[in-house]
mmCIF file of the N, C-alpha and C atoms, coordinates in Angstrom:
data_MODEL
# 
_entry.id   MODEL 
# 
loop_
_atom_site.group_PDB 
_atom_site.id 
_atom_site.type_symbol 
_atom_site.label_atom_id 
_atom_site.label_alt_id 
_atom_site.label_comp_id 
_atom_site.label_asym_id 
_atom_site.label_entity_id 
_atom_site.label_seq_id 
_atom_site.pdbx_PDB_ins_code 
_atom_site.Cartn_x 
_atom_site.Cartn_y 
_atom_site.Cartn_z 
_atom_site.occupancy 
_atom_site.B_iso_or_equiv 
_atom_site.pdbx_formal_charge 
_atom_site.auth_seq_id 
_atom_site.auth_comp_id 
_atom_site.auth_asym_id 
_atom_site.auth_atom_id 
_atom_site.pdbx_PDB_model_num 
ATOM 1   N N  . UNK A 1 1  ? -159.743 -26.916 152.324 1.00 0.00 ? 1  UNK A N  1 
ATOM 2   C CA . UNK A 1 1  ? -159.276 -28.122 152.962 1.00 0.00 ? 1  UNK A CA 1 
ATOM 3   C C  . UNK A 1 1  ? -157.946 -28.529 152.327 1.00 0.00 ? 1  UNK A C  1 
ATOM 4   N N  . UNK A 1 2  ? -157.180 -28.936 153.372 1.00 0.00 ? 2  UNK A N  1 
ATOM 5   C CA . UNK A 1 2  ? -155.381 -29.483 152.898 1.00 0.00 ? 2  UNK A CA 1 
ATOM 6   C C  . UNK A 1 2  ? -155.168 -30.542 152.516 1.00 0.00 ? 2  UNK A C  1 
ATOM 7   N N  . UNK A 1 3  ? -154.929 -31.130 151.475 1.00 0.00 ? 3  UNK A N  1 
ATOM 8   C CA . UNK A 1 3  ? -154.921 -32.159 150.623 1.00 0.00 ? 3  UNK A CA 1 
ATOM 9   C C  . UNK A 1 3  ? -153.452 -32.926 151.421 1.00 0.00 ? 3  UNK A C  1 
ATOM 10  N N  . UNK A 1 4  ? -153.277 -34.165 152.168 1.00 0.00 ? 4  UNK A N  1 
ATOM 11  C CA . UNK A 1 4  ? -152.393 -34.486 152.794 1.00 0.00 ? 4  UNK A CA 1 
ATOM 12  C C  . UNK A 1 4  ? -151.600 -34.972 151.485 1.00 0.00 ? 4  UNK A C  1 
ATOM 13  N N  . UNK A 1 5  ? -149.779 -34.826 150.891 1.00 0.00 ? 5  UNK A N  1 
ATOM 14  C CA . UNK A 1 5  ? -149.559 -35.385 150.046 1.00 0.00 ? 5  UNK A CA 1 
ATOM 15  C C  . UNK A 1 5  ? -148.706 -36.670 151.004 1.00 0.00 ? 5  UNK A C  1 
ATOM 16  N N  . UNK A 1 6  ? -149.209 -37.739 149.861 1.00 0.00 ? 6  UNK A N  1 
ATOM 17  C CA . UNK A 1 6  ? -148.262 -38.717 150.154 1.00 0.00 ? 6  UNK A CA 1 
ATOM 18  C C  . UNK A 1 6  ? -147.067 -39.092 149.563 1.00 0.00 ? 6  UNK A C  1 
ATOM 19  N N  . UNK A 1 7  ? -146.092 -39.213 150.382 1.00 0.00 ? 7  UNK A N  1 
ATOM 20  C CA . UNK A 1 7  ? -144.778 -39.384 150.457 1.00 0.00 ? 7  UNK A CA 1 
ATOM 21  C C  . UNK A 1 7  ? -144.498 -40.844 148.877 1.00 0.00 ? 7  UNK A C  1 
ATOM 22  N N  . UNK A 1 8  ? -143.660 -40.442 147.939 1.00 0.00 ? 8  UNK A N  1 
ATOM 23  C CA . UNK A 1 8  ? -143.284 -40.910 147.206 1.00 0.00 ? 8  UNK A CA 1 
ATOM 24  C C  . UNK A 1 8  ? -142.354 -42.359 147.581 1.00 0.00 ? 8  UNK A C  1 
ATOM 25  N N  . UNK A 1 9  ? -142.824 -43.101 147.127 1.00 0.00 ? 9  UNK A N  1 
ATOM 26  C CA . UNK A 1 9  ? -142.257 -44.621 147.791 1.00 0.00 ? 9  UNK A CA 1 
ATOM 27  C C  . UNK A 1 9  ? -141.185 -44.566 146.973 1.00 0.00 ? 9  UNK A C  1 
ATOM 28  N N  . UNK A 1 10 ? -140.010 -45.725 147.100 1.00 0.00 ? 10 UNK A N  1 
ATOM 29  C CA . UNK A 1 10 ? -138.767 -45.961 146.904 1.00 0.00 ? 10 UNK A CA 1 
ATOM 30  C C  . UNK A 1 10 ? -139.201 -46.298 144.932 1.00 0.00 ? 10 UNK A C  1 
ATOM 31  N N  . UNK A 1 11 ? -139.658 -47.025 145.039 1.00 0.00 ? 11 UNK A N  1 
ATOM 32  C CA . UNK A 1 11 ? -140.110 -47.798 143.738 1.00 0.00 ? 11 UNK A CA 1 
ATOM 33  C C  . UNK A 1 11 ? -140.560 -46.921 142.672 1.00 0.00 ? 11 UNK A C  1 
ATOM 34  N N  . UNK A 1 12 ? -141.651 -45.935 143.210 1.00 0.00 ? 12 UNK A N  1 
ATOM 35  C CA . UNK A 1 12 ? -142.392 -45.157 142.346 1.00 0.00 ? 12 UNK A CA 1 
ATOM 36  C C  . UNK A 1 12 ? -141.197 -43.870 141.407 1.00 0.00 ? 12 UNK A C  1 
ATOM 37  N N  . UNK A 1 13 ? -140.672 -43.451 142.959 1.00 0.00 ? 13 UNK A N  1 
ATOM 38  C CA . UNK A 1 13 ? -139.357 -42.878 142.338 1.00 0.00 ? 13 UNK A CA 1 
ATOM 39  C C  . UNK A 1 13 ? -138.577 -43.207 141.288 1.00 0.00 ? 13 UNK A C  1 
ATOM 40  N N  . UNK A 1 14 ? -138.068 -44.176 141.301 1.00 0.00 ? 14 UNK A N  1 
ATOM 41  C CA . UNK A 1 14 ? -137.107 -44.925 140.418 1.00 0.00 ? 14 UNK A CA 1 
ATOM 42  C C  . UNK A 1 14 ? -137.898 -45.182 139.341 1.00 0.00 ? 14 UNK A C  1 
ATOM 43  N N  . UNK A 1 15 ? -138.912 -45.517 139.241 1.00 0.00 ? 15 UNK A N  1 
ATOM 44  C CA . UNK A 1 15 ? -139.608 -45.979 138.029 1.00 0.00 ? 15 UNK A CA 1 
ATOM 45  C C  . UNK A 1 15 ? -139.726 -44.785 136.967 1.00 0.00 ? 15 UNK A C  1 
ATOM 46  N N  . UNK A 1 16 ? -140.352 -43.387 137.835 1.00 0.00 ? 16 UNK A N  1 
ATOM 47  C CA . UNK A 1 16 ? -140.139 -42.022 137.395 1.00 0.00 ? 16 UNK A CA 1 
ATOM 48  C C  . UNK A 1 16 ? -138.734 -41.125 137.265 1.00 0.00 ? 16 UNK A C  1 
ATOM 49  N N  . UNK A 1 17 ? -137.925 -41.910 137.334 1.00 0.00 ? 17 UNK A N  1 
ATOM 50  C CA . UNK A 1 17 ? -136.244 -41.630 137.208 1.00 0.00 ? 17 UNK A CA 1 
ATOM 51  C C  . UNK A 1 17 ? -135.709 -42.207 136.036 1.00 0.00 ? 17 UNK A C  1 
ATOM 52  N N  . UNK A 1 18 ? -136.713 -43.541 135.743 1.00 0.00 ? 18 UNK A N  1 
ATOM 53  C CA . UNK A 1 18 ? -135.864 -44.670 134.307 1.00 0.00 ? 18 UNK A CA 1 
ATOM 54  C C  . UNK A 1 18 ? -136.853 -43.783 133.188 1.00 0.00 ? 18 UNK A C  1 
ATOM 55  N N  . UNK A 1 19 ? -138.257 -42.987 133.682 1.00 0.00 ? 19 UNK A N  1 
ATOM 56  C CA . UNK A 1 19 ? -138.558 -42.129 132.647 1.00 0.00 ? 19 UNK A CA 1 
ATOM 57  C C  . UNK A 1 19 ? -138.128 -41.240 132.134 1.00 0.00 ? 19 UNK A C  1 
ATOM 58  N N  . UNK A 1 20 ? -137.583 -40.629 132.999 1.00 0.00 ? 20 UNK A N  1 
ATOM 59  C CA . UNK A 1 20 ? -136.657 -39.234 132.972 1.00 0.00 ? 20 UNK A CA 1 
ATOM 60  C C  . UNK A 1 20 ? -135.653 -39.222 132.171 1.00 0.00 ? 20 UNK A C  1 
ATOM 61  N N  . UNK A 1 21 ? -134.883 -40.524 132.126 1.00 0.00 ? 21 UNK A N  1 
ATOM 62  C CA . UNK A 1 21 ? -133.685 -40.576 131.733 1.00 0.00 ? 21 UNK A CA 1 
ATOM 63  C C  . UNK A 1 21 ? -134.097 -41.222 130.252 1.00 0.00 ? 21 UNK A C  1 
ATOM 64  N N  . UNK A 1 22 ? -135.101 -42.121 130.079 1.00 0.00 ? 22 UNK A N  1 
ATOM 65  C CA . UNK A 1 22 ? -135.462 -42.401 128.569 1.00 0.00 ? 22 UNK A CA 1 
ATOM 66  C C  . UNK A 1 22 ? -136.170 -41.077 127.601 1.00 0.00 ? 22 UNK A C  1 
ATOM 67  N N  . UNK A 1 23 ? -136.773 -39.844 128.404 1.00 0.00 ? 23 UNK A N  1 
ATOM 68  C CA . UNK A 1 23 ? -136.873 -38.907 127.656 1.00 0.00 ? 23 UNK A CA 1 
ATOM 69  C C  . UNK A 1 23 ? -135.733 -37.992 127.443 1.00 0.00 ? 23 UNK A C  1 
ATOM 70  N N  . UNK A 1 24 ? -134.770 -38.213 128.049 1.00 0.00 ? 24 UNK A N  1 
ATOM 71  C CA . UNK A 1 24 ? -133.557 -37.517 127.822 1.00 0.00 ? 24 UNK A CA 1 
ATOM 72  C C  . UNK A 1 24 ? -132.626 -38.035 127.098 1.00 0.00 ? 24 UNK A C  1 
ATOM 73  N N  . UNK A 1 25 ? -132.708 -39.271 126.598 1.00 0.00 ? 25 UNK A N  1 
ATOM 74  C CA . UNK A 1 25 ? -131.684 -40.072 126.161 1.00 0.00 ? 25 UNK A CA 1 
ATOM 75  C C  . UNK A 1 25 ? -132.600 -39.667 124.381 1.00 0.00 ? 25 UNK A C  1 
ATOM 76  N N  . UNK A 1 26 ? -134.080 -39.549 124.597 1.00 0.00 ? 26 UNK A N  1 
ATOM 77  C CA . UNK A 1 26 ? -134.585 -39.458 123.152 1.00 0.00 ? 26 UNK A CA 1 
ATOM 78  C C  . UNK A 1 26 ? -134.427 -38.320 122.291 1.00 0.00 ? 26 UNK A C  1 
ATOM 79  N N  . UNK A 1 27 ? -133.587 -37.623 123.132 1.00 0.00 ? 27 UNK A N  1 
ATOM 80  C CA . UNK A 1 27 ? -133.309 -35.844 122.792 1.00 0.00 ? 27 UNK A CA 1 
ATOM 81  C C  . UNK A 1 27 ? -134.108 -35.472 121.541 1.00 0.00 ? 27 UNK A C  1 
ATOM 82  N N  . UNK A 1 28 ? -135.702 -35.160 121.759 1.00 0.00 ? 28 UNK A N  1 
ATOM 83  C CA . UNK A 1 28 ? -136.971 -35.052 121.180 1.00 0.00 ? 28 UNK A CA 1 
ATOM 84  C C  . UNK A 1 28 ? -137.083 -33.505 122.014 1.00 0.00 ? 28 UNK A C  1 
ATOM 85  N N  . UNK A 1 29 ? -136.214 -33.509 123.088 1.00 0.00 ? 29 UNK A N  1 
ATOM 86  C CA . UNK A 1 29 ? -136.896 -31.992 124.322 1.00 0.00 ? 29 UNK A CA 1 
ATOM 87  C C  . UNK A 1 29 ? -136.135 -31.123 123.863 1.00 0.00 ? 29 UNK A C  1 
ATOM 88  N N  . UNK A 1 30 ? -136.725 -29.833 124.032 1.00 0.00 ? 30 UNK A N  1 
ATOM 89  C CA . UNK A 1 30 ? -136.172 -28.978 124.033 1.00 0.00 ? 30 UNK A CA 1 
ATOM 90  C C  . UNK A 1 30 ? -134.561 -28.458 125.307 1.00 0.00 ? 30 UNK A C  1 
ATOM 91  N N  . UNK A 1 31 ? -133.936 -27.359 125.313 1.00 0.00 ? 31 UNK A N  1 
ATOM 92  C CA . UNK A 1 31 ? -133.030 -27.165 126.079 1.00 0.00 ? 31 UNK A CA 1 
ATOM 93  C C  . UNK A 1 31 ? -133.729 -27.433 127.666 1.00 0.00 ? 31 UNK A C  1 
ATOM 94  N N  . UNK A 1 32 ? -134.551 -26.179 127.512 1.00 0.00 ? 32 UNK A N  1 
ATOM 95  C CA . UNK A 1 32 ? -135.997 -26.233 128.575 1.00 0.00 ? 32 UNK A CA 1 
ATOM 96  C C  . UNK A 1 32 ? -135.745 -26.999 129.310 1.00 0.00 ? 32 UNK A C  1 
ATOM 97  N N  . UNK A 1 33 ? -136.575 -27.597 128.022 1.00 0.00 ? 33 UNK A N  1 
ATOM 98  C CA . UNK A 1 33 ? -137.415 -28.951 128.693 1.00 0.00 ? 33 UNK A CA 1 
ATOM 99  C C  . UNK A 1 33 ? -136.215 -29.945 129.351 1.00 0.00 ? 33 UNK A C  1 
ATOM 100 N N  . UNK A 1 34 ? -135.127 -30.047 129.063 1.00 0.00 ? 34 UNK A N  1 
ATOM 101 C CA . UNK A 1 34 ? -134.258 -31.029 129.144 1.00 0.00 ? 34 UNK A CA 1 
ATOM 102 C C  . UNK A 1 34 ? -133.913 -30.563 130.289 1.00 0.00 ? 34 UNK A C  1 
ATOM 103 N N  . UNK A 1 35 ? -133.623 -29.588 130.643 1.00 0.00 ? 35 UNK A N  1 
ATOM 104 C CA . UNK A 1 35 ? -132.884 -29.069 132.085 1.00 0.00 ? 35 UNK A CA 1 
ATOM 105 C C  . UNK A 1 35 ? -134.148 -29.036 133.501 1.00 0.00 ? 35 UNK A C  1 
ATOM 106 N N  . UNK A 1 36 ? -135.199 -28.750 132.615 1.00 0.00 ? 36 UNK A N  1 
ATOM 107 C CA . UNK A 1 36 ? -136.110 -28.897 133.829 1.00 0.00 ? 36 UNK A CA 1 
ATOM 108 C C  . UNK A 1 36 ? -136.455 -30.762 133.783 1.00 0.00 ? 36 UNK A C  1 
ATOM 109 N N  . UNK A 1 37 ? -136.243 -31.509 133.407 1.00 0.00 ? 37 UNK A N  1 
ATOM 110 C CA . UNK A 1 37 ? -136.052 -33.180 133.481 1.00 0.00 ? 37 UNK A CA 1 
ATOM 111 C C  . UNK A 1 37 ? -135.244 -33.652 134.364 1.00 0.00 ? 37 UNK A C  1 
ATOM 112 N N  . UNK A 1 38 ? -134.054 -32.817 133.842 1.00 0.00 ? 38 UNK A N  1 
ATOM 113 C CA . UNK A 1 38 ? -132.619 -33.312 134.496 1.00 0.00 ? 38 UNK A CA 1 
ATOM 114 C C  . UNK A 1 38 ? -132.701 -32.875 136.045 1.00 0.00 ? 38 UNK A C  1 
ATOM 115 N N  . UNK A 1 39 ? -133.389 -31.625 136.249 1.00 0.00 ? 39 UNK A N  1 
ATOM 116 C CA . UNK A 1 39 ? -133.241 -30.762 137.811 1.00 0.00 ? 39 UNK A CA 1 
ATOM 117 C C  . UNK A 1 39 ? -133.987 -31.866 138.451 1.00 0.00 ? 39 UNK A C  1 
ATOM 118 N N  . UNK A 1 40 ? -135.537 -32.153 138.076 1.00 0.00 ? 40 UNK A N  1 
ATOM 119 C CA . UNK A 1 40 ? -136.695 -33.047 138.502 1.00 0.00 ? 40 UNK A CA 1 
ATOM 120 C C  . UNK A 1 40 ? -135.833 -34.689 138.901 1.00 0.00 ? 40 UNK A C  1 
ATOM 121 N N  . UNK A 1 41 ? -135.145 -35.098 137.822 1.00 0.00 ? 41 UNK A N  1 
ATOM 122 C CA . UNK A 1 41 ? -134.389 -36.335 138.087 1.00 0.00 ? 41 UNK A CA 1 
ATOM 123 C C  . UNK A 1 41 ? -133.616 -36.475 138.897 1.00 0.00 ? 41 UNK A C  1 
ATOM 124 N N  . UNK A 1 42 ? -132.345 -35.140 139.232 1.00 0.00 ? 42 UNK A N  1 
ATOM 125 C CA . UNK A 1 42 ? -131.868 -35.177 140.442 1.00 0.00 ? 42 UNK A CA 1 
ATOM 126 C C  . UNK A 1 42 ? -132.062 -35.181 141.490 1.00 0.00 ? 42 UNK A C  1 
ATOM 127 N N  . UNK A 1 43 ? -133.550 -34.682 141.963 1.00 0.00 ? 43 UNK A N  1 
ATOM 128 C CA . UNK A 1 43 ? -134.429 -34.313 143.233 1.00 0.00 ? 43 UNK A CA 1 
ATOM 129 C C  . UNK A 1 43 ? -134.664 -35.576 143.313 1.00 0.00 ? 43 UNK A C  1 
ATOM 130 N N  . UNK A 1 44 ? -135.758 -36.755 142.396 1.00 0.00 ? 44 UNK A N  1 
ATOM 131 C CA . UNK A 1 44 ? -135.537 -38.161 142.608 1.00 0.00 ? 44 UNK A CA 1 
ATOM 132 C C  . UNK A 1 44 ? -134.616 -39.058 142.750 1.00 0.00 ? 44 UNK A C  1 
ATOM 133 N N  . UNK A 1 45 ? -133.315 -38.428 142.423 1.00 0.00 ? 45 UNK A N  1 
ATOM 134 C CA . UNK A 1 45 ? -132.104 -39.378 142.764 1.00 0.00 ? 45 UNK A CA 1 
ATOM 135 C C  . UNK A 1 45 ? -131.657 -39.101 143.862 1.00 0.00 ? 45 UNK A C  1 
ATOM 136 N N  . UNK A 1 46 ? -131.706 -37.454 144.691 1.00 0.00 ? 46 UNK A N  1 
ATOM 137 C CA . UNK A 1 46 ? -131.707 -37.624 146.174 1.00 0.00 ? 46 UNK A CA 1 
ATOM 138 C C  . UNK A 1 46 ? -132.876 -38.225 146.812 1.00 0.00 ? 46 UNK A C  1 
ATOM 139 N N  . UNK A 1 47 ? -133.928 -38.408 146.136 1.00 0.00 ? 47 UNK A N  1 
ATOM 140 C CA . UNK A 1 47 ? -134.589 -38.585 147.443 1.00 0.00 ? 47 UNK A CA 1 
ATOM 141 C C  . UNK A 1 47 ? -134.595 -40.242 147.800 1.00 0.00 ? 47 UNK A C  1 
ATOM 142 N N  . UNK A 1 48 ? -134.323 -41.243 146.549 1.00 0.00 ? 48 UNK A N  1 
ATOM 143 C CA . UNK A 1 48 ? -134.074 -42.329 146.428 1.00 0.00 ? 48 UNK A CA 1 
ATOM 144 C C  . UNK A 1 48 ? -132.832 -42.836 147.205 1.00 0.00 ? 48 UNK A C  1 
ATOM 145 N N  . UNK A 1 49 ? -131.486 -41.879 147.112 1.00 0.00 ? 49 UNK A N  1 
ATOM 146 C CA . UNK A 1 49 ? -130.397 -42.075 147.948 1.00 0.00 ? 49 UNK A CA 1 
ATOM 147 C C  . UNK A 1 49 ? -130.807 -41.934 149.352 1.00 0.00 ? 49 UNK A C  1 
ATOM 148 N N  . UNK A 1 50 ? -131.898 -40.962 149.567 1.00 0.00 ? 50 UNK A N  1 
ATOM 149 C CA . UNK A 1 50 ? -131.789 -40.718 150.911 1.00 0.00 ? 50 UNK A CA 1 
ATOM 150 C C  . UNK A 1 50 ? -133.044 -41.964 151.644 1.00 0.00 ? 50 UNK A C  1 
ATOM 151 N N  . UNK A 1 51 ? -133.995 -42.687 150.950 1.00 0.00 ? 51 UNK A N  1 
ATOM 152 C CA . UNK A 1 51 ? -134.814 -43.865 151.313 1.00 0.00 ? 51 UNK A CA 1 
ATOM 153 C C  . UNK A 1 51 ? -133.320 -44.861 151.428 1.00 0.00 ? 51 UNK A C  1 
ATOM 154 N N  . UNK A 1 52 ? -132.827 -44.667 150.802 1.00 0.00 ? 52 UNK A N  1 
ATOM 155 C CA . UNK A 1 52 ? -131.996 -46.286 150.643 1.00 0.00 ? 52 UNK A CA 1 
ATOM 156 C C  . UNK A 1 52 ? -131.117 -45.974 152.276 1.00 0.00 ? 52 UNK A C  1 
ATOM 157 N N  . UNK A 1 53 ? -130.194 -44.555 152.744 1.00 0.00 ? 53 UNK A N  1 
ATOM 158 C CA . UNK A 1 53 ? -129.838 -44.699 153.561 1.00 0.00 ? 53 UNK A CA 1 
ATOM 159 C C  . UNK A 1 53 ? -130.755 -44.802 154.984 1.00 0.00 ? 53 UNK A C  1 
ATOM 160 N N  . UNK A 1 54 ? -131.468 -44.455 155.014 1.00 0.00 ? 54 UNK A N  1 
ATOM 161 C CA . UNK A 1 54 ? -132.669 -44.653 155.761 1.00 0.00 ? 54 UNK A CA 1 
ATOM 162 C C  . UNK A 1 54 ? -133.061 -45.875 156.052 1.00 0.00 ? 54 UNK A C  1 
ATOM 163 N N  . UNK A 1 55 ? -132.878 -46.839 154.794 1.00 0.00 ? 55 UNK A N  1 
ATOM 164 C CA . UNK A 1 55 ? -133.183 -48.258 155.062 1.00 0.00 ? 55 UNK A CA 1 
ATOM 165 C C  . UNK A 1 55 ? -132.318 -48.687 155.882 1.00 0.00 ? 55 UNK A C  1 
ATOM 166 N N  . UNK A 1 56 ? -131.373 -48.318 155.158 1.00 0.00 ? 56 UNK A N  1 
ATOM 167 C CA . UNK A 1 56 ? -129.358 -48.914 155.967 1.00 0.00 ? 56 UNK A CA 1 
ATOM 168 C C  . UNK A 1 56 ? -129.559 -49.029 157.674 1.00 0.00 ? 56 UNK A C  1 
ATOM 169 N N  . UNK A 1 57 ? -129.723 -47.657 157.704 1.00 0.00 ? 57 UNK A N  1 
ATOM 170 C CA . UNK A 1 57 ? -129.835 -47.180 159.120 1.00 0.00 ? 57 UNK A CA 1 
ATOM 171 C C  . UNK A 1 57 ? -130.903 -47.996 160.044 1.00 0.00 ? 57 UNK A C  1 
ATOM 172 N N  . UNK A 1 58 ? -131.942 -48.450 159.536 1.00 0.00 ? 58 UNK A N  1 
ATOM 173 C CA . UNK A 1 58 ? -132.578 -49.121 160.583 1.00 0.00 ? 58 UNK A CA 1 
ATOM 174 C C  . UNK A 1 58 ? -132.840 -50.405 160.052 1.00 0.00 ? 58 UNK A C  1 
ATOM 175 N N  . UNK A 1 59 ? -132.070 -50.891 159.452 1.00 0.00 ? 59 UNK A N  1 
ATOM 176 C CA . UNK A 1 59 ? -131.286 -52.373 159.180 1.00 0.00 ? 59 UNK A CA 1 
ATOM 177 C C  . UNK A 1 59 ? -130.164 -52.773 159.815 1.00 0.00 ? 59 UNK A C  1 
ATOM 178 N N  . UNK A 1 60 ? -129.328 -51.739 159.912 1.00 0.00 ? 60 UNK A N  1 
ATOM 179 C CA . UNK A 1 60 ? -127.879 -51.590 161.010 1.00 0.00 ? 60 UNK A CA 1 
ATOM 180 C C  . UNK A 1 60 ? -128.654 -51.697 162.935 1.00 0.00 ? 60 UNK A C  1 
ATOM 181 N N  . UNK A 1 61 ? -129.817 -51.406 162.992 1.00 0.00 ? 61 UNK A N  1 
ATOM 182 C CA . UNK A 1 61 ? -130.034 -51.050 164.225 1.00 0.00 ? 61 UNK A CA 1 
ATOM 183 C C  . UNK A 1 61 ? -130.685 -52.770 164.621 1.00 0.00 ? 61 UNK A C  1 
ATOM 184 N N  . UNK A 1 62 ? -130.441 -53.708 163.961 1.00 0.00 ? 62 UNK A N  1 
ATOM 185 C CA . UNK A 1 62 ? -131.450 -55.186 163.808 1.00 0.00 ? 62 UNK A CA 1 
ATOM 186 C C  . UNK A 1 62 ? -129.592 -55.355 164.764 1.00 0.00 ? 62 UNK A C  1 
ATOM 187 N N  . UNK A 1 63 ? -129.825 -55.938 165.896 1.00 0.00 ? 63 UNK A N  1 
ATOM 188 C CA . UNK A 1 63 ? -128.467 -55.858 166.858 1.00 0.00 ? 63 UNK A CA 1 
ATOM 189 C C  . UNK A 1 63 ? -128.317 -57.458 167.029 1.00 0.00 ? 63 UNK A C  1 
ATOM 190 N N  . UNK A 1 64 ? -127.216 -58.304 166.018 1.00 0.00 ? 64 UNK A N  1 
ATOM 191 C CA . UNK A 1 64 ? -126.937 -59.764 166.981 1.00 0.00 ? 64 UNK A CA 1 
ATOM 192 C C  . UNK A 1 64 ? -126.825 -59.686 168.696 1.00 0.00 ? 64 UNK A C  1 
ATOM 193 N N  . UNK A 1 65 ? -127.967 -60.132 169.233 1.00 0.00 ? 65 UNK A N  1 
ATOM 194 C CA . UNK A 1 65 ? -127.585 -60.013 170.544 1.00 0.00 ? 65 UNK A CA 1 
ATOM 195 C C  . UNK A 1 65 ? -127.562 -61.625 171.420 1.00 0.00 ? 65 UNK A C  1 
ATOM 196 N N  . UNK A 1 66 ? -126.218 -62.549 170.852 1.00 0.00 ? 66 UNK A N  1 
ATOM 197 C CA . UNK A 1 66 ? -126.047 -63.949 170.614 1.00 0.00 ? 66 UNK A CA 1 
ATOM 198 C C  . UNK A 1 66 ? -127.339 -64.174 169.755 1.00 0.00 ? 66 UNK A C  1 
ATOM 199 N N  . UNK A 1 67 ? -127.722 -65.099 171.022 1.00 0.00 ? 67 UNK A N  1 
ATOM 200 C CA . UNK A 1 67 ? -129.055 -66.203 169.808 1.00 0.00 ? 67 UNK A CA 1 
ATOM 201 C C  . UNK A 1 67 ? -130.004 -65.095 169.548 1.00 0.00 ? 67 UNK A C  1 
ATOM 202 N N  . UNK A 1 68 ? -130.437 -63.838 170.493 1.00 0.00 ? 68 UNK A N  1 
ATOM 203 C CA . UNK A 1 68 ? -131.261 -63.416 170.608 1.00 0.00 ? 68 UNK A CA 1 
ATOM 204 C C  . UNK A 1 68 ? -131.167 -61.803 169.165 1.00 0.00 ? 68 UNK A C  1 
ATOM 205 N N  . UNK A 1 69 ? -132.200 -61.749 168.317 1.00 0.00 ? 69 UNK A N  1 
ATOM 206 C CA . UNK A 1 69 ? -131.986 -60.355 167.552 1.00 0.00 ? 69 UNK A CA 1 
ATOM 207 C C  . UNK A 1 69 ? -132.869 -59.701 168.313 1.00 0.00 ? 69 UNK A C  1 
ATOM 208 N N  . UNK A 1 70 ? -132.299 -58.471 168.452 1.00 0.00 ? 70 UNK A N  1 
ATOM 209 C CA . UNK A 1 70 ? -133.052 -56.938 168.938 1.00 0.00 ? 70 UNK A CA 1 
ATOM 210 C C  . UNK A 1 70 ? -133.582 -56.182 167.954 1.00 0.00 ? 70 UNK A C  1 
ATOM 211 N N  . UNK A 1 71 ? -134.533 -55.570 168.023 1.00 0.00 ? 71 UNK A N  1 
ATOM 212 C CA . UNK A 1 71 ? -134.478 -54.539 166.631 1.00 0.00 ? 71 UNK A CA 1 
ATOM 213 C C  . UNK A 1 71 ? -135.065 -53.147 167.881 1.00 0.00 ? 71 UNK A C  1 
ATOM 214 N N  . UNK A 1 72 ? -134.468 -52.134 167.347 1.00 0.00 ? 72 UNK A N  1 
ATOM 215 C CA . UNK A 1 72 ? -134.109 -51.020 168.051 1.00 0.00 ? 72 UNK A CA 1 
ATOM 216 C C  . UNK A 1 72 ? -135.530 -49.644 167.314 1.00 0.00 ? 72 UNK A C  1 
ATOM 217 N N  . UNK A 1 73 ? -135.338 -48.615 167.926 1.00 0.00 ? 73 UNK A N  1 
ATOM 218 C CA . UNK A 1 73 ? -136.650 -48.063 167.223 1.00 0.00 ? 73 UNK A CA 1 
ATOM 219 C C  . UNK A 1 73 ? -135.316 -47.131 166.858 1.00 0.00 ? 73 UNK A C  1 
ATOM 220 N N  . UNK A 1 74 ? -136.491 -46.510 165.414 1.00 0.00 ? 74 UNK A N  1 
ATOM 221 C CA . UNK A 1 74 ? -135.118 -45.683 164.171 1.00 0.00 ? 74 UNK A CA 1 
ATOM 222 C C  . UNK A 1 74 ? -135.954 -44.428 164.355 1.00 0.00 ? 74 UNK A C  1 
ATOM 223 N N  . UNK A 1 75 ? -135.616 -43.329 164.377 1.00 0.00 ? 75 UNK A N  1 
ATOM 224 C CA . UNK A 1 75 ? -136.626 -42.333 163.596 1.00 0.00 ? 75 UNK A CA 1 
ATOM 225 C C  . UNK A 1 75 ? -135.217 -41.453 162.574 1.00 0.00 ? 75 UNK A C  1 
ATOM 226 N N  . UNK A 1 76 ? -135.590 -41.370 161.664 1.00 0.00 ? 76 UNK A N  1 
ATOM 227 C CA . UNK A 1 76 ? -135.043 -40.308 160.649 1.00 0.00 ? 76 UNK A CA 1 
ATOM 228 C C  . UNK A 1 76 ? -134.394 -39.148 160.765 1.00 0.00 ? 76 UNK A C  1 
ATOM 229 N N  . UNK A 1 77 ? -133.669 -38.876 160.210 1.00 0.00 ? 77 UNK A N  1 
ATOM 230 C CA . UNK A 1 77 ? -132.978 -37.753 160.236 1.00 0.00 ? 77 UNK A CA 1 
ATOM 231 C C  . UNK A 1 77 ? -133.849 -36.744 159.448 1.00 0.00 ? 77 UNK A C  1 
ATOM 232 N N  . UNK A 1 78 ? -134.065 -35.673 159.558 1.00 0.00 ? 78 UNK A N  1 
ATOM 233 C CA . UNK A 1 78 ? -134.281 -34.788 158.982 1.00 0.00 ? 78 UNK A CA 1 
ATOM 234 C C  . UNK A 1 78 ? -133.638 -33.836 158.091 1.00 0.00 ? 78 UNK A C  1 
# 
């Protein structure tokens, strides 16, 4: 049976990004270890850039339409 994974929220990311970067700042790791941190941290710093534009995008789609706001349907880029 396929274990559905769930999608890493904006928050959880970042929280696991300020870890990343406090075990790297404690230079306690090995070379290794430090480069496989740093690779892992960058994958969370795209994927955090790419929630935030995602937000943008269907925040931009909320349309002044005079008195009246529209909000438009978003789906994601892939």
């Amino acid at each position: 049976m396929e274990e559905k994974k769930e999608e890493m929220k904006f928050e959880e990311a970042m929280n696991k990004l300020e870890e990343i970067a406090k075990e790297l700042e404690n230079g306690e790791l090995t070379l290794d270890e430090s480069v496989s941190k740093f690779e892992e941290g960058m994958k969370l710093s795209k994927k955090c850039n790419k929630i935030l534009n995602e937000a943008e995008k269907k925040i931009n789609l909320l349309i002044d339409n005079g008195e009246e706001i529209v909000e438009e349907n978003f789906t994601p880029e892939e």
